[in-house]
N, C-alpha and C positions, 0 to 999 in steps of 0.2 A: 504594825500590820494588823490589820480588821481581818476578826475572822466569824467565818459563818455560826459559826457556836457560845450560845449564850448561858454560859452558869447561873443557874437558877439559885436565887437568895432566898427565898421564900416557896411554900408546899401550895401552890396553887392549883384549884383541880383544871382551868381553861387558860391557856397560854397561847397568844398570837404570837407565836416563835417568828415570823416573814416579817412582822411588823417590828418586833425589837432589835431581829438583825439589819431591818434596813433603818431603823432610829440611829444603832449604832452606828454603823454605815453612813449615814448624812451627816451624823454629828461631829465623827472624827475629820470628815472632810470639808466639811463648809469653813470655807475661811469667814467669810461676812459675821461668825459667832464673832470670831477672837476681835476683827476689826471693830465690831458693834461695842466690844467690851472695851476696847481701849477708847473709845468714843465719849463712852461712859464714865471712864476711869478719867478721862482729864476734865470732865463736866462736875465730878465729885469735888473739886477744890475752888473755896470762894471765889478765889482772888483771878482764879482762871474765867470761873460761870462769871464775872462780871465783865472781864474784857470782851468774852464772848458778846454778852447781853450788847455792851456799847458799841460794838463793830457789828452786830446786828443793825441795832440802829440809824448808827450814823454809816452807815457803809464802808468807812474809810478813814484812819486816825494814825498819826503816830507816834510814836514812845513816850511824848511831851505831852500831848493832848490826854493821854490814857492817864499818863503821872499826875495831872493836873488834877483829871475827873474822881480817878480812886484817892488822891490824895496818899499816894504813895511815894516812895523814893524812885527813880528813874530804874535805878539797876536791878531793883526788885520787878517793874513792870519786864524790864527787857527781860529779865528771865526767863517769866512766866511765859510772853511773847514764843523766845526759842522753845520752849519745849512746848508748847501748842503749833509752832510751824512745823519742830521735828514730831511734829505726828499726822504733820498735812492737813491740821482743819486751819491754818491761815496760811495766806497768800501773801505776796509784799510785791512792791514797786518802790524802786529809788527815781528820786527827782532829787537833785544834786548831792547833798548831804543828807537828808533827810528820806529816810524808810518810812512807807505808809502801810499799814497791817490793811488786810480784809479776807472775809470769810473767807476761807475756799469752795468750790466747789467740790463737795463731797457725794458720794456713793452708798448713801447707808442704806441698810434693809430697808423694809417699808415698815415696821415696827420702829425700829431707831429714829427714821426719818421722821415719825408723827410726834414721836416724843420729843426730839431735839425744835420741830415748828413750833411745839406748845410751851417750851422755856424761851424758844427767840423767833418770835411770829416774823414773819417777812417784811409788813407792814415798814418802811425806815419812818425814821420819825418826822422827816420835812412832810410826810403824808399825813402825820400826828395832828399838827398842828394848825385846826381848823374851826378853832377856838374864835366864838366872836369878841 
């Protein structure tokens, strides 16, 4: 419970008390912080930011393609895979046996959002490739 009274840590002689209590107030309530930070949190780890990067680009890839490109072991991609869907930044479709990973469509702040376009610009790469 948020309350209207804020323990002053510091002897300051001018204090916008309306303004800390409603910082307080926004900040225990905004879900989009905690969402933004697990956003964050799974951007932190290589192996995730490059699946990210490659499903950026190619739009659409799956667990063999990703194994192929990082040159990793299959079971280590699919991992990394689950726990980036169980946080909702990918998407899948089955076409028979085969699962294909792709972005999600996500909801980030408008801070989150410019910073996540600036690690994986929209650009896919078949638009790259206009090389003479």
């Amino acid at each position: 419970m948020v309350t209207n009274k804020i323990d002053r840590s510091c002897k300051r002689s001018f204090v916008d008390h309306d303004t800390l209590v409603k910082l307080r107030r926004d900040i225990h309530n905004n879900s989009e912080i905690e969402n933004s930070a697990e956003v964050f949190s799974m951007l932190g780890n290589t192996t995730r930011l490059k699946i990210l990067y490659c499903l950026a680009k190619a739009n659409e890839l799956c667990v063999c393609d990703l194994s192929d490109v990082l040159k990793m072991e299959i079971s280590a991609v699919s991992h990394q895979l689950r726990k980036l869907k169980d946080r909702g930044l990918l998407a899948s479709r089955r076409d028979g046996l085969t699962i294909y990973y792709r972005l999600a469509d996500l909801k980030l702040s408008e801070a989150s959002d410019k910073i996540y376009n600036l690690v994986f610009p929209v650009e896919p790469l078949a638009h790259q490739q206009q090389v003479n």
